[in-house]
N, C-alpha and C positions, 0 to 999 in steps of 0.2 A: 688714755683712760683717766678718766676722773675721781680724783682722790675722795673718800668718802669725810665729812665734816666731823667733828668731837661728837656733835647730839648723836649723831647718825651710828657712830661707832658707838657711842655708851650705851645708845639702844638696842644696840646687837650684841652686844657684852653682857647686858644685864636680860634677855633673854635667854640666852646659853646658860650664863651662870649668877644666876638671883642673887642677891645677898641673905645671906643667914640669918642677921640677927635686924631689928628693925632700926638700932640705930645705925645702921650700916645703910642701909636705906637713905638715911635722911644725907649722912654725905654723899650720896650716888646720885642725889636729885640732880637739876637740870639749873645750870646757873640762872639767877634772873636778874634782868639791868631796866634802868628806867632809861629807856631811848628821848632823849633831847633833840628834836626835829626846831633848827634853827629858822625864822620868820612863820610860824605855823600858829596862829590864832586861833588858839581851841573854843572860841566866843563865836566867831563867827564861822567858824565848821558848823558849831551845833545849832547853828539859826540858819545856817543852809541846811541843814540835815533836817531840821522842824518843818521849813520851808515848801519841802520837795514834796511833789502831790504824785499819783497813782498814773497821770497822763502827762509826763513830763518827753520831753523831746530831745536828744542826744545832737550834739553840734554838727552832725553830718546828717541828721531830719533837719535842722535849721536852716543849714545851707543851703537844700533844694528850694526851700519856701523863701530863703530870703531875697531874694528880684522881686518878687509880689508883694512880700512886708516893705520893699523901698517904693515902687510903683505907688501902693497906698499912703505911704506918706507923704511923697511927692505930689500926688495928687488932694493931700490936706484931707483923706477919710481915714478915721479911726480904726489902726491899726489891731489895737487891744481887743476889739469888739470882734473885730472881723479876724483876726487870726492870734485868739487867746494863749495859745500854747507857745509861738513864738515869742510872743510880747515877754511873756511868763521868764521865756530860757534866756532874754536880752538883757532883761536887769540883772542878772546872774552872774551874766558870761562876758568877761570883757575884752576877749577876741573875738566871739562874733561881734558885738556892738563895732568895735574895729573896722569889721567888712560891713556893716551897713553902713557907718560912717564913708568907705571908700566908694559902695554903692553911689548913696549920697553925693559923694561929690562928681562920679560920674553922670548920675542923671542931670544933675544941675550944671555941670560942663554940657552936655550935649543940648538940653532944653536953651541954653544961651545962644549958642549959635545958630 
């Protein structure tokens, strides 16, 4: 059985038995901390966050499309044009760029020999 957490318990405390007076209260509040998330660039979160439009595509819609987004580049037709929404999720995303990159090298390995 899993042990219930402080917040979890002080909430269950303090619905049983409320505190009386209101400065009683304010020590009963709920600790607060300023979380330090180490390499997290809150500059560029929030220009991805601006960024993001209403028809965006999740990296496992990219995946299915990405053989066609490499096919068209290989074949030198404008990718952007023809398939806007992937284009969109590649400047973004630097694991899929990744796999079109390995695409990339596949097709250009097989097209040599």
């Amino acid at each position: 059985m899993k042990t219930p957490g402080k917040w979890a318990l002080f909430q269950f405390l303090s619905r049983w038995f409320p505190p009386k007076k209101s400065s009683e209260r304010l020590l009963l509040s709920p600790p607060r901390f300023k979380v330090a998330v180490p390499g997290l660039n809150v500059t560029a979160l929030k220009q991805m966050i601006e960024q993001t439009e209403t028809d965006e595509l999740d990296c496992d819609q990219v995946f299915v499309l990405l053989d066609q987004y490499a096919e068209l580049v290989a074949q030198n037709k404008d990718p952007a044009v023809l398939l806007p929404q992937v284009y969109r999720h590649l400047k973004r995303c630097p694991d899929c760029q990744e796999e079109l990159t390995a695409l990339l090298l596949a097709i250009q390995t097989v097209t040599k020999t």
